[in-house]
PATORMAR-460041 format. One line per field, with one value per residue: residue number from 0; residue in three letters; chain; x, y, z of N, C-alpha, C in turn. Coordinates in Angstrom, 3 decimals. Example, Ala and Ser with C-alpha at 12.3 -4.5 7.8 and 13.67 -1.06 7.14 Angstrom:
! PATORMAR-460041
num (0/1)
residuo (ALA/SER)
cadena (A/A)
n_x (13.190/12.850)
n_y (-5.690/-2.250)
n_z (7.800/7.080)
ca_x (12.300/13.670)
ca_y (-4.500/-1.060)
ca_z (7.800/7.140)
c_x (13.200/12.900)
c_y (-3.300/0.030)
c_z (7.800/7.870)
! end
This chain:
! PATORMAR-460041
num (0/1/2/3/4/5/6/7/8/9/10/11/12/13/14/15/16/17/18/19/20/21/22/23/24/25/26/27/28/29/30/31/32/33/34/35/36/37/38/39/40/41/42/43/44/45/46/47/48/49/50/51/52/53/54/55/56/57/58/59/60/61/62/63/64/65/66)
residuo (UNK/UNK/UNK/UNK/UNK/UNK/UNK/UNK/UNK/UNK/UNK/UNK/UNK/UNK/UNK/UNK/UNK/UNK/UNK/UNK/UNK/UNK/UNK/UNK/UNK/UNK/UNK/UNK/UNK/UNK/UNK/UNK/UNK/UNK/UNK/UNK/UNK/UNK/UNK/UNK/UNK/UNK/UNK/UNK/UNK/UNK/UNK/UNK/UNK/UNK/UNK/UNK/UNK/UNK/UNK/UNK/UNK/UNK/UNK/UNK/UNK/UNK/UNK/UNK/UNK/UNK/UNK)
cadena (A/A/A/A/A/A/A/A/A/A/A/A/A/A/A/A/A/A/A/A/A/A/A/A/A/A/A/A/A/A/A/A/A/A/A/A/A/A/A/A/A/A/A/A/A/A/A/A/A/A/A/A/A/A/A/A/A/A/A/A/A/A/A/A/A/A/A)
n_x (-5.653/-3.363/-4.942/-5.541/-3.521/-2.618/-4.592/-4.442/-2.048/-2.657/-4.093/-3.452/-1.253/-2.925/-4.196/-2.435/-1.329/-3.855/-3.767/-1.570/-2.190/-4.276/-2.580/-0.916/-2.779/-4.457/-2.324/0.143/2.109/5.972/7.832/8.865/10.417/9.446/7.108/7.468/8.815/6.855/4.883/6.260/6.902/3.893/3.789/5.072/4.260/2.087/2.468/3.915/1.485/0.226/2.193/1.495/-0.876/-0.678/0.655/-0.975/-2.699/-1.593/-1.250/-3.665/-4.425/-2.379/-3.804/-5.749/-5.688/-3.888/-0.767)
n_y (9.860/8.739/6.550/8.070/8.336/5.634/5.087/7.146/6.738/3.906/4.628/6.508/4.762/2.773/4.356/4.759/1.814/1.552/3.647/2.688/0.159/0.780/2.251/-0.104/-1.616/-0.192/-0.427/1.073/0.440/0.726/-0.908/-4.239/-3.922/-2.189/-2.848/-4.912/-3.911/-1.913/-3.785/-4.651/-2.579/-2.081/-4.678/-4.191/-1.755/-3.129/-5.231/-3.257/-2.030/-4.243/-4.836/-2.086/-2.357/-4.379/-3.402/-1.025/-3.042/-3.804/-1.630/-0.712/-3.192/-2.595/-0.025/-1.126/-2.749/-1.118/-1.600)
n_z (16.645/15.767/14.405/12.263/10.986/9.558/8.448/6.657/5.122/4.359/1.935/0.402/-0.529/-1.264/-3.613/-5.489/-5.997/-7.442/-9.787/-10.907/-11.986/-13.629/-15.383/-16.336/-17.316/-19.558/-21.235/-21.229/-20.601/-21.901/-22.320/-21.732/-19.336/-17.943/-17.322/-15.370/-13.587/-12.523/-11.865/-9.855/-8.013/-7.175/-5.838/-3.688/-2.383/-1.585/0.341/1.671/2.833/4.148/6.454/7.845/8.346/10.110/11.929/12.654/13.771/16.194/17.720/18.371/19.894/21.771/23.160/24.037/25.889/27.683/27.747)
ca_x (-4.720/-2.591/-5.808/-5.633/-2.255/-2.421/-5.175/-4.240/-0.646/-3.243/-5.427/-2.495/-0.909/-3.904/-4.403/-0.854/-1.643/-4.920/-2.941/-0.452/-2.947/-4.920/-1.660/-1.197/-4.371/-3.986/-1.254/1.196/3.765/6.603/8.568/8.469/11.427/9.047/5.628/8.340/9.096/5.595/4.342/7.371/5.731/2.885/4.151/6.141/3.079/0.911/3.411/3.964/0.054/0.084/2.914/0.817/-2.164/0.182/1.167/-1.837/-3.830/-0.952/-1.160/-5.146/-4.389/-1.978/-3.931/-6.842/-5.097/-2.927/0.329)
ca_y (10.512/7.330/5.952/8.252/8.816/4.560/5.227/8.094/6.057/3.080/5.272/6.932/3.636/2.410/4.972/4.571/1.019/1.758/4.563/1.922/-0.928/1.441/2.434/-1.163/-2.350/0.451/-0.955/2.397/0.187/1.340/-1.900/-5.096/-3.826/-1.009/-3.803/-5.667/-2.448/-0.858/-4.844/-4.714/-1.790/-3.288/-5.792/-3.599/-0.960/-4.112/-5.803/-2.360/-2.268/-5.517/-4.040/-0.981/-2.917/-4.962/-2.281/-0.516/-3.695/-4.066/-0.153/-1.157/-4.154/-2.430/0.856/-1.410/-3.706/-0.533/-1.995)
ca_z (15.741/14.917/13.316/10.689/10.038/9.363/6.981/5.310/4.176/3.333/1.204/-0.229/-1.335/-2.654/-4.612/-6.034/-6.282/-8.849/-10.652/-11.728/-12.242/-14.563/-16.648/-16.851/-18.189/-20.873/-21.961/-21.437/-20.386/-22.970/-22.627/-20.752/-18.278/-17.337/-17.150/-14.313/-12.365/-12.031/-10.827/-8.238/-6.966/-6.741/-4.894/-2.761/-1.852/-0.921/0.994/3.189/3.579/5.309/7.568/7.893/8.888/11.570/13.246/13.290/14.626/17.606/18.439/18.715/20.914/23.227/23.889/24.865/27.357/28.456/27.856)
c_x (-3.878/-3.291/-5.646/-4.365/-1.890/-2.929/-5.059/-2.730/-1.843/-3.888/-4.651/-1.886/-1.949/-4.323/-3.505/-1.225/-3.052/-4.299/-2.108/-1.433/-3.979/-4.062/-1.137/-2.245/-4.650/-3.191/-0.308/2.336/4.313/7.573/7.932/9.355/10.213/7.523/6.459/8.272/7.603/5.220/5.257/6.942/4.512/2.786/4.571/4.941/2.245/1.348/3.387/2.801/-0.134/1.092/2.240/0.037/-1.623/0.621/-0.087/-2.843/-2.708/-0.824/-2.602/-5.030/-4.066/-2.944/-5.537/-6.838/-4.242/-1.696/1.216)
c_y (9.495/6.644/6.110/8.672/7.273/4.782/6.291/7.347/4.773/3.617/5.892/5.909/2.726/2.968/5.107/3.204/1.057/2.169/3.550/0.978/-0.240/1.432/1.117/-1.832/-1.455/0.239/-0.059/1.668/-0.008/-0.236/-3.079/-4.941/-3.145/-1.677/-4.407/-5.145/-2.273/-2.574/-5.088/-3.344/-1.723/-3.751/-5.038/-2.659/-2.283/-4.636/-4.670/-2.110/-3.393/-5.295/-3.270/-1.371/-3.484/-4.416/-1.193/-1.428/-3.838/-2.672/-0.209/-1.905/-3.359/-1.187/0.152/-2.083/-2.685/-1.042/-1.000)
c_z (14.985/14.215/11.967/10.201/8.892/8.251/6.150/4.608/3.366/1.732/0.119/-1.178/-1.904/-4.132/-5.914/-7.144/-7.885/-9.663/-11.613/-12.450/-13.659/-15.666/-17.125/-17.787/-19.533/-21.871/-22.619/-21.118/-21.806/-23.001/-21.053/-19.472/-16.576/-16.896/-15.365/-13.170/-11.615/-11.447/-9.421/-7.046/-6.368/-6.137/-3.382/-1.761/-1.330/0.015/2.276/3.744/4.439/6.143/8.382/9.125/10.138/12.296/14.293/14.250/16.417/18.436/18.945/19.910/21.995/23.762/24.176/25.648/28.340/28.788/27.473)
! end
């Protein structure tokens, strides 16, 4: 059950992650404030995936040593 609650937030914030990366590459950003922002989210969603991932690999570890 904790598997997929990990990957449904990954899958979720990836999807986020494209969404933006798309309206980027279109070149909808309306100013350069708003080019800044949407890459800080970016940053910010990728950043909590590698959290994500660190938590889920130490919830892995412990329920296979039984700690």
């Amino acid at each position: 059950m904790i598997d997929s609650v990990y990957l449904a937030l990954i899958s979720t914030m990836d999807r986020e992650i494209t969404n933006i990366q798309e309206h980027l590459a279109d070149g909808s950003a309306k100013s350069f404030d708003e080019y800044r922002h949407l890459c800080g989210v970016v940053k910010g969603l990728t950043i909590a995936i590698g959290h994500i991932k660190d938590l889920q690999q130490i919830n892995e570890e412990e329920n296979e040593y039984g700690d």
